[in-house]
C-alpha positions in Angstrom: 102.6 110.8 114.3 104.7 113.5 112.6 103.4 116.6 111.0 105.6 118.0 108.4 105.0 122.0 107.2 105.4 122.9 103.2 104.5 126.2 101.5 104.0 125.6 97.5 102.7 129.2 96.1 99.8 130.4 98.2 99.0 126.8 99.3 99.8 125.9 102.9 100.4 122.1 102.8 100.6 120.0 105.8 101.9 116.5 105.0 100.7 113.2 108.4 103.0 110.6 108.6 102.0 107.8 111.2 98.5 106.9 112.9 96.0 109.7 114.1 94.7 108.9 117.0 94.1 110.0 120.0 97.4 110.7 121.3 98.0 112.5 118.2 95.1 114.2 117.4 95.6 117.3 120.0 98.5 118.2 118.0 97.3 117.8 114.5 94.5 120.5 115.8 96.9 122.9 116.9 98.5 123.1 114.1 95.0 122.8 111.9 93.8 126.0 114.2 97.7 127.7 114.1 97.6 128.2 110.4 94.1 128.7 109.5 93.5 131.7 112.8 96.7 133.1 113.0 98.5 132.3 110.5 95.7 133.3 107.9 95.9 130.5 105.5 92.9 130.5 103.4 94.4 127.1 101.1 95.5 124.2 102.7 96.3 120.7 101.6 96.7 118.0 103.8 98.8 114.7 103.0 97.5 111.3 104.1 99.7 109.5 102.1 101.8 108.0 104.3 98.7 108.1 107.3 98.6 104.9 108.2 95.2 105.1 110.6 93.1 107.6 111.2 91.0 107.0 114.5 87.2 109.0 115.4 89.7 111.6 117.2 91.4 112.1 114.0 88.1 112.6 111.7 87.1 115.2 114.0 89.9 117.2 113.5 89.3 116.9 109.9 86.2 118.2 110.4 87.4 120.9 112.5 90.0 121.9 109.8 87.0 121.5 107.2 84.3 124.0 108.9 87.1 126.4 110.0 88.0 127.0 105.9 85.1 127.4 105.1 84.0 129.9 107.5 86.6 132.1 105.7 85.5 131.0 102.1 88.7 128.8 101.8 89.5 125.7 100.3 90.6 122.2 101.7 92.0 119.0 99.5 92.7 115.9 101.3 95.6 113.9 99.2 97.1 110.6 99.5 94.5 108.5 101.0 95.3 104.9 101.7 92.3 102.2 100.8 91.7 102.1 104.7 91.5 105.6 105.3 89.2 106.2 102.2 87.1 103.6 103.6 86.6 105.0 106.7 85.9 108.9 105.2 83.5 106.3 103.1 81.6 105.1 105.4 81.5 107.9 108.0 79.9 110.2 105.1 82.5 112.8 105.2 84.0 111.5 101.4 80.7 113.7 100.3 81.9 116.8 102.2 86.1 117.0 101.6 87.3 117.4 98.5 89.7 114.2 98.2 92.6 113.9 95.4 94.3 111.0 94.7 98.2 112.6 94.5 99.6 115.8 95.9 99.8 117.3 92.2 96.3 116.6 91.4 95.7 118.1 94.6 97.6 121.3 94.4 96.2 122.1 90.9 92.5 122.0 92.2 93.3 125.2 93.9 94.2 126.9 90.4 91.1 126.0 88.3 88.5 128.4 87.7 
């Protein structure tokens, strides 16, 4: 899996390339804990769209990423998703607690509306 960094304004995006699994997922949470602690980001989006799997390992980093925002009253968008990956955040429930966008734009301007 690769995890590319991108800044656009005040939004912190982190774009997944690959499958996130378990031999992945340990990095995709150090980065997730890097810029939300230390780094302060407060807005993040995070990519899927060219995640080709994302595994129970992955979902909990998700969730991680997820409780961690909004502990300090931040927001998260998930972009991108493949009809797999929707399908699992589907059925696991958590397509009720991430906000979800289909592109990267639509994405981005969710953190500008009122």
């Amino acid at each position: 899996m690769e995890i590319t960094i991108e800044q656009e304004n005040s939004v912190r995006i982190i774009a997944l390339s690959g499958r996130l699994d378990i031999l992945h997922a340990e990095a995709f949470e150090n980065t997730i804990v890097e810029h939300i602690d230390n780094l302060n980001e407060n807005k993040m989006l995070i990519d899927c769209e060219n995640l080709s799997f994302i595994s129970s390992a992955g979902l909990r980093v998700f969730m991680i990423a997820l409780k961690k925002m909004k502990a300090k009253l931040g927001k998260l968008v998930l972009t991108g998703m493949n009809e797999s990956n929707r399908k699992v955040f589907q059925i696991t429930g958590y397509e009720k607690l991430f906000t979800i966008a289909e592109s990267r734009e639509e994405g981005l301007s969710l953190f500008y509306l009122s």
